[in-house]
MMTF fields as JSON, N, C-alpha, C and O atoms, coordinates in Angstrom:
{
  "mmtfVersion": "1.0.0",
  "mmtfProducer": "UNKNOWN",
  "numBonds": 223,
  "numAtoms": 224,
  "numGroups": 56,
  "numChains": 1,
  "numModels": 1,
  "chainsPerModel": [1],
  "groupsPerChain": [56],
  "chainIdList": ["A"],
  "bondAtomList": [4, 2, 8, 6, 12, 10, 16, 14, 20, 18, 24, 22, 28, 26, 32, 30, 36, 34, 40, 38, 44, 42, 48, 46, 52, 50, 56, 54, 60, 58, 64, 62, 68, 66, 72, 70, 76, 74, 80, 78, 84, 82, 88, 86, 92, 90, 96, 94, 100, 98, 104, 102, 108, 106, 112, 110, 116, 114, 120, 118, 124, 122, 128, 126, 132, 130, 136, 134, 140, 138, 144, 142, 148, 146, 152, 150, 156, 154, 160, 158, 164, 162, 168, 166, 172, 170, 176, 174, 180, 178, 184, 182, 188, 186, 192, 190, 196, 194, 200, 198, 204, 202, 208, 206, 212, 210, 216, 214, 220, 218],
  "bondOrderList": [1, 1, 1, 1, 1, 1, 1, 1, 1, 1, 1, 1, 1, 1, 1, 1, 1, 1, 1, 1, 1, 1, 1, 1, 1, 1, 1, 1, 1, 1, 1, 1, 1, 1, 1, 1, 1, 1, 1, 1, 1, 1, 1, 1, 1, 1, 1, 1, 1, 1, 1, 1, 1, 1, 1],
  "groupList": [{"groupName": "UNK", "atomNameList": ["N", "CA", "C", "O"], "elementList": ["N", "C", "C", "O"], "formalChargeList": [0, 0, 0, 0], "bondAtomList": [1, 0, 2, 1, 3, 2], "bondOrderList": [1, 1, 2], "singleLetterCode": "X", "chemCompType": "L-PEPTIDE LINKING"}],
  "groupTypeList": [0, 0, 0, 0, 0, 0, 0, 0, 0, 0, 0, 0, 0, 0, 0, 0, 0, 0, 0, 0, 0, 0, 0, 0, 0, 0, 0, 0, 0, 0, 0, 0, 0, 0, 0, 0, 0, 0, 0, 0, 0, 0, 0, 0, 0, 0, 0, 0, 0, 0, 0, 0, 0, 0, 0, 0],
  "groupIdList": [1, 2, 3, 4, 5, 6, 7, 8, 9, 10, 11, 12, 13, 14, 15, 16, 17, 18, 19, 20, 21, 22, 23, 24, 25, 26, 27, 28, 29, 30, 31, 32, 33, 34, 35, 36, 37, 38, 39, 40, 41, 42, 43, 44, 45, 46, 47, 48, 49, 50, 51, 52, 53, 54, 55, 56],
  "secStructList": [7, 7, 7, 7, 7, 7, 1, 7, 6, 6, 7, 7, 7, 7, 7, 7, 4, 4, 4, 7, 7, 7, 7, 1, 1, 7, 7, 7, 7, 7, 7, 7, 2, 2, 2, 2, 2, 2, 2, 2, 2, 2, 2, 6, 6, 6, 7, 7, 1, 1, 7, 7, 7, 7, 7, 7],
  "xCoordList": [-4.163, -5.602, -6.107, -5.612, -7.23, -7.376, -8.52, -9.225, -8.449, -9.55, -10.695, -10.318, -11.847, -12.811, -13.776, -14.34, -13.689, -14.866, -15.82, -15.648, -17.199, -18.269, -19.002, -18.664, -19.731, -19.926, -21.393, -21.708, -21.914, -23.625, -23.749, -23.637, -24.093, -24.165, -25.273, -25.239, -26.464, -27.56, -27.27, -27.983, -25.807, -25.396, -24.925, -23.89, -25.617, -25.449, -24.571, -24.825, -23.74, -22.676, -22.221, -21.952, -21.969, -21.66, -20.073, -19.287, -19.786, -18.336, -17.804, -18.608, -16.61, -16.183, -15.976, -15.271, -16.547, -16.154, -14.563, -14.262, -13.658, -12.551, -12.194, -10.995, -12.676, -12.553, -12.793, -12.221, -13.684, -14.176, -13.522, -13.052, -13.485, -12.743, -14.127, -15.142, -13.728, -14.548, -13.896, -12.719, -14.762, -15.211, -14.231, -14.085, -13.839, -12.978, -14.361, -14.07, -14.935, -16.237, -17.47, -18.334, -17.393, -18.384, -17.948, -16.771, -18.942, -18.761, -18.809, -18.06, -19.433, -19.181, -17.973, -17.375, -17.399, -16.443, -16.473, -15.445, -17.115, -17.223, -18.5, -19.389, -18.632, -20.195, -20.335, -19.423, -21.292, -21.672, -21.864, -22.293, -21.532, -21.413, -22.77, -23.333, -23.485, -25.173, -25.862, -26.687, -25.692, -26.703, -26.17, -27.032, -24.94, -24.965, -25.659, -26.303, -25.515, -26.475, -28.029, -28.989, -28.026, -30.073, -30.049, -30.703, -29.316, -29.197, -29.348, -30.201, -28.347, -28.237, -29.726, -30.414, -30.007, -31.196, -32.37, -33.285, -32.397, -33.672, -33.174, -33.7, -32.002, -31.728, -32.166, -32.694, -32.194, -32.506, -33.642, -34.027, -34.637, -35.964, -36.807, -37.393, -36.516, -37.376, -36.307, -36.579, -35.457, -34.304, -33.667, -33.589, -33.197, -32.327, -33.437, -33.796, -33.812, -35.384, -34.6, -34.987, -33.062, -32.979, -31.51, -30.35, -31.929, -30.412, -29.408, -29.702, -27.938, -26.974, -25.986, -25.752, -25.379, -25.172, -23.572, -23.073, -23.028, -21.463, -21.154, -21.27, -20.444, -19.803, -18.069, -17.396, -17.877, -16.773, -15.915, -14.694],
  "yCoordList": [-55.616, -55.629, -54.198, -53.266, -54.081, -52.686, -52.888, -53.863, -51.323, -50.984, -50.017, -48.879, -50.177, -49.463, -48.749, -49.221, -47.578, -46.75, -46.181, -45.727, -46.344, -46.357, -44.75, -44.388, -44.132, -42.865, -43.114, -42.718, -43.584, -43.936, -45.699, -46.755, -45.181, -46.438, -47.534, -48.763, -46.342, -47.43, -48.482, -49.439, -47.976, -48.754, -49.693, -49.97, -50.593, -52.036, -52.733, -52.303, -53.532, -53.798, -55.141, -55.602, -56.285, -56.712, -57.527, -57.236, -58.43, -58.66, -59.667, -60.535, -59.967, -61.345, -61.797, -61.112, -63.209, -64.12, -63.767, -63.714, -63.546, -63.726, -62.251, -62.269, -61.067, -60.004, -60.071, -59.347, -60.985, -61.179, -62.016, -63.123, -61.408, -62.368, -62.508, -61.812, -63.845, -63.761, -62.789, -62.785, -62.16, -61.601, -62.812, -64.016, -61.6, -62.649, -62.676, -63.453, -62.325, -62.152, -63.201, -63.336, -63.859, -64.91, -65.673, -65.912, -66.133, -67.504, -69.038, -69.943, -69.236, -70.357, -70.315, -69.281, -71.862, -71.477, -73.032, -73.301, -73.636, -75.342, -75.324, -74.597, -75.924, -76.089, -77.497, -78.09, -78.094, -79.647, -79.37, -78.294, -80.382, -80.277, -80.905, -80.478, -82.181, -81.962, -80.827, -80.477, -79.976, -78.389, -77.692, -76.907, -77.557, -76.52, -76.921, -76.13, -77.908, -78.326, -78.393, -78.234, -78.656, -77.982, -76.921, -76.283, -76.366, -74.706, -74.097, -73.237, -74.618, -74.323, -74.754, -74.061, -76.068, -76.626, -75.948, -75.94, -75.203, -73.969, -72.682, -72.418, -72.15, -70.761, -71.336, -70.401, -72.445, -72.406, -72.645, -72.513, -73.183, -73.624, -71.768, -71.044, -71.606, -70.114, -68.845, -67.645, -69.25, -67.441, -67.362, -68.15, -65.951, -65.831, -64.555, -63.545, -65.676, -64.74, -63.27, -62.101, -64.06, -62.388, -61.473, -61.817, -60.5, -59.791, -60.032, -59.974, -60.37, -60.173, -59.153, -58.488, -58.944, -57.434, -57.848, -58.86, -57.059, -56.321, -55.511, -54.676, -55.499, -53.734, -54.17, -55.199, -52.896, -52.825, -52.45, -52.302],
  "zCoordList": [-17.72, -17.887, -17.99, -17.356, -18.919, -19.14, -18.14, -17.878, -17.558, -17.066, -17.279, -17.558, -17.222, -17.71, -16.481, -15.494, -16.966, -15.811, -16.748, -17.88, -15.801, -16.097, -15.426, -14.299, -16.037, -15.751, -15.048, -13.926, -15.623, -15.526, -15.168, -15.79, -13.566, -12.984, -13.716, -13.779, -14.342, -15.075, -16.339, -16.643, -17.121, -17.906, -17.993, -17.387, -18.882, -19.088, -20.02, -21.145, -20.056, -20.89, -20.957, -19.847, -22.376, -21.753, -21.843, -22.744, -20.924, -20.869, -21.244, -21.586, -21.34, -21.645, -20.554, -19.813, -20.0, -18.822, -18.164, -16.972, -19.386, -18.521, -18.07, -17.788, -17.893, -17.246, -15.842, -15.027, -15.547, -14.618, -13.539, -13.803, -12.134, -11.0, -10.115, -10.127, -9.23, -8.164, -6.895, -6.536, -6.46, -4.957, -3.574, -3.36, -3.035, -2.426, -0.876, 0.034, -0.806, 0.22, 0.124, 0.991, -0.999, -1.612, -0.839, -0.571, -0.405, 0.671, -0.453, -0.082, -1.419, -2.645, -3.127, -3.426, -3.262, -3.27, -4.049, -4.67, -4.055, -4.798, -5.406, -4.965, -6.195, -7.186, -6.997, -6.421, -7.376, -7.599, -9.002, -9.418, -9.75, -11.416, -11.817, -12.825, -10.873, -11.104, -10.823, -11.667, -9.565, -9.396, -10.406, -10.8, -11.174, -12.35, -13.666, -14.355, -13.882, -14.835, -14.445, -15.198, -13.144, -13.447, -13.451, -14.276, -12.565, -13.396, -14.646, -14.867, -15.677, -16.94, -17.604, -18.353, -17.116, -17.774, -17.572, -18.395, -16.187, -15.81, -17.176, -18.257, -16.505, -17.459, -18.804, -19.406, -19.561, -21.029, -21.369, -22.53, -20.051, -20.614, -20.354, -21.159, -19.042, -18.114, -18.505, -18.46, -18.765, -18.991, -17.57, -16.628, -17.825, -16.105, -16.021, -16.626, -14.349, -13.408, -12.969, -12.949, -12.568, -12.19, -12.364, -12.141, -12.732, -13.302, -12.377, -11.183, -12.818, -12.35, -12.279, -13.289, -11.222, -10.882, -11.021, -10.528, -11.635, -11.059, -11.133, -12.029, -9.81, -9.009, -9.108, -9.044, -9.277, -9.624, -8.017, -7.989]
}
């Protein structure tokens, strides 16, 4: 896996899903497959309210 460093923490970029791991500190760890879909169904009607962050 390549890795990428970032100079300027303000920069925004974005990634392919599969670069991405979960956090072994996240306490979620199961979804309900009805709460992701009202989810999805909010994000497509309102957008996403709030930025999502990753730290490297």
């Amino acid at each position: 896996m390549n890795t990428t460093t970032i100079a300027n923490a303000t920069e925004y970029r974005n990634l392919p899903l599969a670069l991405l791991t979960e956090s072994k500190t996240n306490p979620r760890r199961t979804f309900e497959n009805d709460s992701l879909e009202e989810l999805a169904g909010s994000i497509r009607t309102q957008g996403n309210v709030e930025c999502t962050e990753i730290t490297a």
